[in-house]
C-alpha positions, -999 to 999 in steps of 0.1 A, spaced: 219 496 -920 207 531 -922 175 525 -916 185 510 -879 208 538 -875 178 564 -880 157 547 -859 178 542 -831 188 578 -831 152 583 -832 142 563 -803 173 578 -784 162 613 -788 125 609 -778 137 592 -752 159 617 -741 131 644 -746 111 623 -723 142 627 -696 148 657 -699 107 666 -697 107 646 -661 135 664 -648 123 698 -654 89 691 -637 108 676 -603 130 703 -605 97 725 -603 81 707 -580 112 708 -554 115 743 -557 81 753 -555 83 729 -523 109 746 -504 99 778 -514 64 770 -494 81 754 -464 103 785 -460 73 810 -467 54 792 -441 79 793 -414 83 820 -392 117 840 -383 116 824 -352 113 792 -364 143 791 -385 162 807 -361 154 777 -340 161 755 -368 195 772 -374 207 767 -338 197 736 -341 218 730 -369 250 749 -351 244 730 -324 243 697 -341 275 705 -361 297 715 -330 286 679 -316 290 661 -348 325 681 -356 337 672 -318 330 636 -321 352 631 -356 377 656 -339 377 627 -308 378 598 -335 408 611 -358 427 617 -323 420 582 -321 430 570 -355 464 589 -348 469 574 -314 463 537 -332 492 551 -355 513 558 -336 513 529 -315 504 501 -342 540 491 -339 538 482 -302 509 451 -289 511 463 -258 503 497 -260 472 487 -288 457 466 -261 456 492 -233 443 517 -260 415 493 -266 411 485 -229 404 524 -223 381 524 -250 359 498 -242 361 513 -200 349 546 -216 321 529 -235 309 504 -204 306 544 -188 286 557 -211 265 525 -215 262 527 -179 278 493 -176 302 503 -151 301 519 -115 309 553 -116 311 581 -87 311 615 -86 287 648 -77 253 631 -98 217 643 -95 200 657 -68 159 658 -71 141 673 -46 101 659 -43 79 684 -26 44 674 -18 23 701 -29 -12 685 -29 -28 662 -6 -42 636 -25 -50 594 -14 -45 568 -39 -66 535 -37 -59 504 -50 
């Protein structure tokens, strides 16, 4: 009984050696990694990058603001059917306008086309 004991703790230690041995070489090889991304990148670059990031986060944080102003309207109203239902209604209205689903009026786009060039095209 021992011996089994000896050898598992045996086997368990070289394999935690072995573990231990990958980890520190990813760990090396992520650093080193980043380290050359960011040395390669200029100031402007990151600086892009970081707006980027800002930017992205405002959006991201506005949306789950939107959603848990949701989740608390549904609580307040899960009592009452019929106010649920127009809840959902609205939703799915907002949805078919931002799917483009549904007719909607206001300002829009205005492009202007100005021919600059004379050109003929043949078919």
């Amino acid at each position: 009984m021992n011996r089994n004991k000896i050898i598992m703790a045996i086997t368990i230690g070289i394999m935690s050696l072995i573990l231990v041995y990958v980890m520190f070489i990813q760990f090396r090889i992520v650093n080193e990694t980043d380290a050359e991304e960011i040395e390669l990148m200029r100031e402007t670059e990151l600086r892009e990058t970081l707006s980027d990031y800002k930017t992205k986060y405002n959006e991201v944080n506005e949306e789950l603001t939107e959603v848990q102003g949701k989740i608390d309207e549904y609580k307040q109203n899960e009592k009452s059917e019929e106010a649920t239902i127009e809840l959902l209604e609205k939703e799915i209205q907002d949805a078919n306008k931002k799917l483009g689903k549904t007719d909607v009026y206001g300002e829009g786009i205005i492009l202007t086309v100005q021919n600059t060039m004379d050109y003929t095209v043949r078919i």
